[in-house]
DOLOTOR-71187 format. One record per residue (C-alpha): x negated, y negated, z; residue in one letter. Coordinates in pm, whole numbers, plus 50000, padded with zeros to 5 digits. Each point is the difference from the previous one (the first is absolute). Example, Ala and Ser with C-alpha at 12.3 -4.5 7.8 and 13.67 -1.06 7.14 Angstrom:
BEGIN
487705045050780A 498634965649934S 
END
This chain:
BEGIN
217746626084122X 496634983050031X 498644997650368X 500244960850157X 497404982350214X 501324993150294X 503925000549901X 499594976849762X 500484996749627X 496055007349906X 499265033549879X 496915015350194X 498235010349680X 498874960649933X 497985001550310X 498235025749769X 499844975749711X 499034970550130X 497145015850191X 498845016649652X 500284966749867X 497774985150263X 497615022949944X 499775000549624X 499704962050001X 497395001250256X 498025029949764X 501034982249667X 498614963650141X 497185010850260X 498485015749662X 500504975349767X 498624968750236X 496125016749943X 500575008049655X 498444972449861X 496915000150275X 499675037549890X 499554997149668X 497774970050027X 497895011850331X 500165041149947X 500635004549615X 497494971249898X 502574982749795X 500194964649894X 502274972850118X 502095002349640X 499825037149974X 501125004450330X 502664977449974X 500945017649719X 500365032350116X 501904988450294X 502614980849818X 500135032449756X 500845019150269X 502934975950160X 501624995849699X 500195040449952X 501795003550303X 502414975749887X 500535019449653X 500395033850179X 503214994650173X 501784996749683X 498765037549994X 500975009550349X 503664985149952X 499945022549707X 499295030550163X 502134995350295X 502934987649756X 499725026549750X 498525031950175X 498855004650357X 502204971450178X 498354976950236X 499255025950294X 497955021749800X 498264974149812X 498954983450302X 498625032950126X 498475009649731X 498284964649892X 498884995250336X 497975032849969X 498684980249720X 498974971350162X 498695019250300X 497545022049796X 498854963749811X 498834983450335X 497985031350076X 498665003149673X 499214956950023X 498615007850353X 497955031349891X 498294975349738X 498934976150271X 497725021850180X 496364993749822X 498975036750090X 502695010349739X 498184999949665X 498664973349801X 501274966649930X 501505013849675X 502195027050241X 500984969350252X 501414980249679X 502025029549875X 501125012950315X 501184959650093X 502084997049651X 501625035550042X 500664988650369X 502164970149868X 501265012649736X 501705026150212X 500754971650243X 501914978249754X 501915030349900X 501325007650421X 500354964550060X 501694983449695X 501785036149960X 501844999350354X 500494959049977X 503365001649883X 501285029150155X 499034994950383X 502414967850063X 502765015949789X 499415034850204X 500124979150301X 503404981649876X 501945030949881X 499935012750383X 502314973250040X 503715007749956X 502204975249781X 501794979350327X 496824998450155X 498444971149812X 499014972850262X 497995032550134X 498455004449644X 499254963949994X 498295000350326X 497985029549900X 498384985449733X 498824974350168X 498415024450248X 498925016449721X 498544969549836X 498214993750378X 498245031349943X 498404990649712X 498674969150118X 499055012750315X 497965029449854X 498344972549799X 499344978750234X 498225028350230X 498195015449747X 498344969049844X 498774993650309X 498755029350100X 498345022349700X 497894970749938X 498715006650337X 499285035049986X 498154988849683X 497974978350150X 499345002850337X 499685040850001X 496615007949845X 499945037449807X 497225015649771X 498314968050053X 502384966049899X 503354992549977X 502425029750101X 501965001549675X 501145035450042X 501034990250329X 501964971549881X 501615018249744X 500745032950191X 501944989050270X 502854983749728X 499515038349879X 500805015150370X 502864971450001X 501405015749664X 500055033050140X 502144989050302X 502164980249791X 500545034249785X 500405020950319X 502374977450181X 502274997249696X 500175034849935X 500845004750394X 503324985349953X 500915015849719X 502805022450186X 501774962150089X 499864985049644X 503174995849760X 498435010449658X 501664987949670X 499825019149702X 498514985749711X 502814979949809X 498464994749681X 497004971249899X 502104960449931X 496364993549849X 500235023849719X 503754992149938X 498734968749937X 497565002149814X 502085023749768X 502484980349941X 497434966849913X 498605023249759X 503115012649874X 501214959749917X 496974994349852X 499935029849774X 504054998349890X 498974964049929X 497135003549794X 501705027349807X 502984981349910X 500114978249695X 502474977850108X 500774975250269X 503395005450188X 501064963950146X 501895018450270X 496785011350158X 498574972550120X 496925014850227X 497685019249814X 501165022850336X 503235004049800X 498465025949823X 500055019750209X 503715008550040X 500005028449786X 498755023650256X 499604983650333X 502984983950240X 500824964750009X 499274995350383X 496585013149932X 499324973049745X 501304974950171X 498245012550306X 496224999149757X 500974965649878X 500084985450386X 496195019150055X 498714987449675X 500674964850099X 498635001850308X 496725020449891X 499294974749729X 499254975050286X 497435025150148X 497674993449661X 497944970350180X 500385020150364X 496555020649965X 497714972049983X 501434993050371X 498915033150121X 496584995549822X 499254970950237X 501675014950283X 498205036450009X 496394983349984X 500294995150368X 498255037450043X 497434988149705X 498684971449898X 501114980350314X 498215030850220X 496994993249779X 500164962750115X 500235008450329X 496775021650017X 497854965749888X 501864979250339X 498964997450331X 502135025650177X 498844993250380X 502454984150268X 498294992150308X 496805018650061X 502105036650018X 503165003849778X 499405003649628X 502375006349759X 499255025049748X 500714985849592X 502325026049892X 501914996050343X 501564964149864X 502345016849845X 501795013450328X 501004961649985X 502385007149699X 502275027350158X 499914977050361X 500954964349879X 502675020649776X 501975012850310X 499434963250149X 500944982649689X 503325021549878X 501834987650370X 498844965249949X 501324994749635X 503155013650042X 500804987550339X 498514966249963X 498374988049675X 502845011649751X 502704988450236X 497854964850028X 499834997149637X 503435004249980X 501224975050190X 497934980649744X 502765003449740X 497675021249798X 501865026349817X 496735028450103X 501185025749726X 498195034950012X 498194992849661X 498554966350151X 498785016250302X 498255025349783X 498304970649782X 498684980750337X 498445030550072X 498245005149707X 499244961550059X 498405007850368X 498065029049859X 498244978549758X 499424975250301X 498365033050205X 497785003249679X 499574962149970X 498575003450385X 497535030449917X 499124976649764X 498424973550200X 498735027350263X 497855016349734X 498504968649852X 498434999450350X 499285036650042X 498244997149662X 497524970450198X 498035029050162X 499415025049758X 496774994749793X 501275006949646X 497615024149759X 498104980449760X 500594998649641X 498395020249695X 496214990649998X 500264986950327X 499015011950344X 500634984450346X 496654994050221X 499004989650368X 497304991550157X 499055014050336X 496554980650139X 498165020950263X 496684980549989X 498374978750283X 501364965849834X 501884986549706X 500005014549678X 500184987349622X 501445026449721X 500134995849661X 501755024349743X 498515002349647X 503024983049722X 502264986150296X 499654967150222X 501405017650346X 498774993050334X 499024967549948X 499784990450347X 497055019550273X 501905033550210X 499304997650340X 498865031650192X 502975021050104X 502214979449842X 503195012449939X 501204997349584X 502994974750021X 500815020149644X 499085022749752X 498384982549682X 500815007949658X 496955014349802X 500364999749630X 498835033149846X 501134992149612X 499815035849970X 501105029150145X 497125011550190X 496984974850043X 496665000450174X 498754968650115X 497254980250185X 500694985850318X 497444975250145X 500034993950370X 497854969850160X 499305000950374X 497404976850191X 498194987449695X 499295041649873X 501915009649684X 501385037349900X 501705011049752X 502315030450015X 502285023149701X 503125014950074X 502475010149764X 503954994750041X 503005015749835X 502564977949879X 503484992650267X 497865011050300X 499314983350289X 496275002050181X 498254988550271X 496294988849969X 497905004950358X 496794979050025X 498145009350257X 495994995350052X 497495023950145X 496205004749987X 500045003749690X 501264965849869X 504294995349933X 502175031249889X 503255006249849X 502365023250014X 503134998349760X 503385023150164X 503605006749838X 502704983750198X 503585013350074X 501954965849993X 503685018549938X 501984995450298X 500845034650168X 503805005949901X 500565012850367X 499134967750101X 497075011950236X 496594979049943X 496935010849822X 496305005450218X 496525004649850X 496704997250219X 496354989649862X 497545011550161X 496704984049995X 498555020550278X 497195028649899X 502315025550186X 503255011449910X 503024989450243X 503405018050093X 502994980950055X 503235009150101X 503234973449909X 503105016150172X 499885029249841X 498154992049704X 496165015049985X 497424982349791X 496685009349937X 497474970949923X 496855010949818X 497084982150069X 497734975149807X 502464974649909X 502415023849948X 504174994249897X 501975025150211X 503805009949744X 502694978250021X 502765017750230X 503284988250136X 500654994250351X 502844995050210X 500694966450079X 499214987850327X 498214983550250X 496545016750057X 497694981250252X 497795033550099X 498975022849725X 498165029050050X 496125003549783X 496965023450062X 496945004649831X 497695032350029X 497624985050261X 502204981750230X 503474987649989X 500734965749916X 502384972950172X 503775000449922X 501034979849710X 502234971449999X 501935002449674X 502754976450134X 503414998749800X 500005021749711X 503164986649850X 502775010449743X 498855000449589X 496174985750101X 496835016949894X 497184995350226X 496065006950005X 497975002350264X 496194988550010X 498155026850244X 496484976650034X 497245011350311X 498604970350199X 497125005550212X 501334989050309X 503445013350012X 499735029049778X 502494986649765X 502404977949859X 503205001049764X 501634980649788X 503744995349874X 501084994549610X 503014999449868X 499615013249660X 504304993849927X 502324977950214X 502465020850241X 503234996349948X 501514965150105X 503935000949943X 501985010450266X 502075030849895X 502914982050195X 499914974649652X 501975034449856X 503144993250248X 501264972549762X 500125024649698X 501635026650192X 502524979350129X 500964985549644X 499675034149832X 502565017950209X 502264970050086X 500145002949623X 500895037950036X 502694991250199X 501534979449741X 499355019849728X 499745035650112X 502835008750229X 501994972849798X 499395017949665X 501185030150129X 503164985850161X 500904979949705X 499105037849743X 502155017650241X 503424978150008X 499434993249612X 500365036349901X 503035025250086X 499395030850284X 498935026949739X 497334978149825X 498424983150310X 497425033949919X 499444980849673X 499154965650119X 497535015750308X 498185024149694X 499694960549827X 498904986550298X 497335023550109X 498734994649611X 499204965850023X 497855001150288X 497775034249804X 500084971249714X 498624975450216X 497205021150118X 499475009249584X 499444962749970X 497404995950300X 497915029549889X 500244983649616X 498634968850154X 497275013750216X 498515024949768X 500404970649703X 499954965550094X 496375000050182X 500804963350165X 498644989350289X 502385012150316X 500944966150106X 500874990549587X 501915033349984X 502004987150327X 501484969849829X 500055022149663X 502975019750207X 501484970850151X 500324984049683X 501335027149817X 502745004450298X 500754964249957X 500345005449674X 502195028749982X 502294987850314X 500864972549729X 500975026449784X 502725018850279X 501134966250056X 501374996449666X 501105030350000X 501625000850361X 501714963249881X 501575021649717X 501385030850163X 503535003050167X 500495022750270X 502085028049993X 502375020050286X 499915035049937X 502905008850212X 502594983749784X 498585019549686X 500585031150229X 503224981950060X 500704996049664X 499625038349916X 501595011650280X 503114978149907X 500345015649651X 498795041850091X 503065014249885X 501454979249677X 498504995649672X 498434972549914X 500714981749635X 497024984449756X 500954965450167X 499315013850376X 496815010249894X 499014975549886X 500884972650255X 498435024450246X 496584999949736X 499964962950034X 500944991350340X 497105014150219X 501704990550373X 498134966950146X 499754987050376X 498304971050092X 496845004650225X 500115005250321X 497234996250303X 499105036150119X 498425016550270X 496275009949957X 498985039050060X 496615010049971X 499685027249761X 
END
């Protein structure tokens, strides 16, 4: 007999479980909220591609367990499959954290090393997924269900608290740990490794304690045998038998009536997960494209705390151990008393209904995101500014274009870039600048969907000008942009944080680097003959790029000046709360609903069936988001309501559907069979049994995460 904690009814080998658990969500999670900063920050990837890849790899660990529950079913049962995936997904987050340190190899060794990394990953993770809870549940003896019950709920805690803790803190060890130079990706994605490895140790420590079922033979493939069987003895048969009415029917030749009957009650219940994926490809863009968002927001509360963008997520997994109390204590019971008949199926729809309202909310948040980001120009077309470092106002005039109409005033900082027609790819033109009655003309050339800066500045030998590149992408960490000019005849050091730039001299552009964000009232410069005073850069805030005028005035030795070449970022990330709220209020309708409603529609031995069905739909709705990204090329905020209104449009669908289906009790088909085991059954049995699926009416159930 199986040791008890404590003298009660709970085996000691869940403690063993549920800690594996903990960690594995924490590995599986505390990985997956940088993803989408890695590929775009580390790998160089765009915003699509990376999205891309990220939803690729979600929905392969949501086809893989189909593959696990074979293998544990079939051959190895679920100890040894655990075991043995697990080495699997431990030797993937090494290889994935391998691949983030830069010394390994090139770029084209990071990329392969990453993909092998999570391939192996999706094969651990999506392999154990449906054998860990069922593990944990067969430890349980038959009279001990309120202690099964109770478990999974632990169980279920686990999860959420190894999500919680691990969104919060790997984007911290990303961030705020510097290694080989920026972000500490290897870092970030090495301890989730180290957590895998303790998750794998500790379940393998309690492996004297567990009760270990033998395999018992894959439902799945029964299934799917006998669908195929039906379908074959159908199509092969010339003529139509009015006693079989269910193309199922067909079937009857070789496999048992239960079994059929059994199918029938899954097939009904699995066409109503056809619309379910395009929930899940709304929902499981919280760790992309709403991540993304978050990078282009002001992240700062107060002057000290800021919130990192792929740490919004942590809200998710928190408001969901908030919420699931709240609806079923209060809100459902509320509703109730409202005469509202709150059927499973209608909970499901209003979720689908808030999840379109969460992407109705990003919506609005990046119309205003989009305010601050200066857009590329078009074909032909460049973007220009003007920067005037002469002793008064200037007057510019660009050959074939009427800008800059009105005189720049020295030191004047651009209110916006212009728009310089090119009407050609790459274009050479004449530039005439007028300053205190004397006239010069100056020819630059400029590449089409650039953006440049034009310097005037004077010195004894009349005016000057000096055409640089800008950088006017906002940095997708969310850190601004710093550039110096210096117009000094000797070269200056500075030092921002931890950021070293070199100015040459001569009216001179120092690169464009990134910077942490900050406050930075006394910044470090030298020159080779003396040191200079501390700089004043101020607030060097989130998504802004900035350049600094270096200018030497007799009397004080110098002087600078403060541009801001792109706005910083002026939403508040808190303007995400809303969408998080509605997105997993939504999940709590629709998720843990769905599953409750799949599981008490199907008999005991097929409730393997329905999770295999359910775990599809959300790899489908991850197929959809990586269609979309890789395809559409909207604008984000038009690709927003794109999703809302296609969730909208499909919820209108289920509805119709849900309006038309009739539940079902299992238990009085098991009933029914149990009843008649033992005497034969005539043609006219059969058939009422063939036509008279058992029906219930619908009942309000209590929600468990899952």
């Amino acid at each position: 007999m199986a040791k008890k904690l404590f003298g009660t009814n709970y085996p000691t080998s869940i403690c063993f479980i549920v800690v594996n658990e903990f960690c594995e969500r924490f590995s599986y999670y505390g990985m997956k909220a940088v993803l989408t900063l890695y590929f775009l920050n580390y790998l160089k990837w765009d915003k699509d591609l990376s999205t891309a890849i990220y939803h690729a790899f979600s929905g392969l660990c949501y086809f893989t367990p189909i593959l696990g529950a074979v293998i544990a079913d079939s051959w190895l049962g679920k100890f040894k499959t655990i075991i043995y995936l697990s080495i699997v997904y431990m030797i993937g987050h090494v290889v994935k954290s391998v691949g983030a340190i830069p010394s390994v190899g090139n770029t084209d060794a990071h990329i392969a090393l990453s993909m092998v990394g999570l391939i192996l990953i999706a094969l651990g993770t999506g392999g154990i997924k449906p054998c860990v809870a069922a593990f944990g549940g067969d430890q349980f003896e038959e009279e001990h269900k309120k202690e099964r019950q109770k478990f999974f709920s632990i169980f279920y805690m686990s999860i959420n608290a190894g999500s919680v803790l691990s969104t919060l803190i790997t984007p911290i060890l990303r961030g705020d740990v510097q290694c080989f130079g920026s972000d500490c990706y290897a870092l970030a994605f090495g301890v989730p490794a180290a957590l895998m490895v303790v998750a794998l140790a500790v379940f393998i420590f309690g492996s004297g304690m567990y009760k270990k079922n033998p395999p018992q033979g894959n439902v799945l493939g029964e299934v799917c045998k006998c669908i195929g069987f039906a379908i074959k003895n159908r199509w092969n048969s010339s003529k139509s038998d009015h006693k079989r009415k269910h193309w199922l029917d067909w079937a009857e030749d070789k496999y048992p009536e239960r079994l059929i009957q059994e199918i029938k009650m899954v097939l009904r219940v699995l066409v109503l997960y056809i619309p379910l994926p395009m929930f899940w490809a709304l929902f499981d863009q919280q760790g992309s494209r709403w991540t993304l968002q978050a990078t282009r927001m002001n992240m700062a509360f107060g002057e000290s705390f800021i919130v990192k963008p792929d740490q919004m997520q942590m809200l998710n997994a928190l408001l969901i151990l908030i919420f699931v109390p709240i609806f079923d204590l209060l809100i459902y019971p509320l509703v109730g008393l409202c005469r509202i008949n709150i059927t499973p199926l209608r909970k499901m729809a209003a979720g689908m209904i808030f999840a379109a309202l969460a992407f109705g909310a990003a919506t609005l948040v990046e119309v205003n995101v989009v305010k601050t980001v200066v857009e590329p120009a078009p074909a032909e077309q460049c973007l220009l500014q003007v920067f005037n470092l002469a002793e008064g106002d200037i007057n510019v005039g660009v050959a074939g274009s009427d800008l800059f109409q009105d005189p720049i005033p020295k030191l004047q900082d651009p209110p916006a870039y212009e728009t310089l027609p090119l009407g050609a790819p790459v274009k050479e033109l004449n530039i005439n600048v007028t300053f205190s009655e004397s006239k010069h003309t100056c020819r630059h050339t400029f590449e089409e969907q650039k953006a440049y800066s034009l310097i005037i500045y004077t010195d004894i030998t009349g005016i000057n000008c000096k055409l640089v590149e800008d950088y006017i992408k906002k940095n997708e960490s969310g850190n601004p942009n710093v550039r110096f000019f210096n117009t000094r005849a000797e070269a200056i050091n500075i030092t921002v944080g931890e950021t070293w730039f070199y100015v040459p001299p001569d009216h001179s552009m120092s690169p464009n680097k990134s910077v942490t964000r900050g406050n930075y009232p006394s910044v470090g410069c030298s020159l080779r003959s003396k040191t200079c005073d501390d700089l004043n850069l101020g607030l060097l805030d989130f998504g802004a790029s900035y350049t600094f005028i270096l200018m030497e005035v007799k009397e004080s030795g110098k002087i600078m000046t403060k541009m801001e070449d792109v706005q910083a970022n002026n939403v508040h990330i808190a303007w995400q709360v809303p969408q998080y709220v509605l997105i997993t209020a939504g999940e709590v309708m629709f998720s843990i609903t769905g599953l409750e409603f799949s599981y008490s529609q199907a008999p005991n031995n097929m409730k393997s069936v329905l999770q295999a069905g359910w775990l599809l739909t959300v790899a489908f709705g991850n197929v959809i988001v990586l269609i979309v990204a890789e395809g559409a090329g909207l604008d984000q905020w038009k690709e927003f309501l794109l999703f809302a209104a296609l969730l909208l449009g499909v919820c209108i669908i289920f509805s119709i559907m849900a309006y038309f289906y009739t539940y079902v009790d299992p238990d009085q088909l098991n009933k029914m069979y149990s009843e008649d085991s033992g005497k034969e059954e005539n043609d006219d049995d059969k058939k009422n049994k063939n036509d008279n699926i058992p029906l219930k009416k619908p009942e309000h159930q209590k929600s468990t995460r899952m």
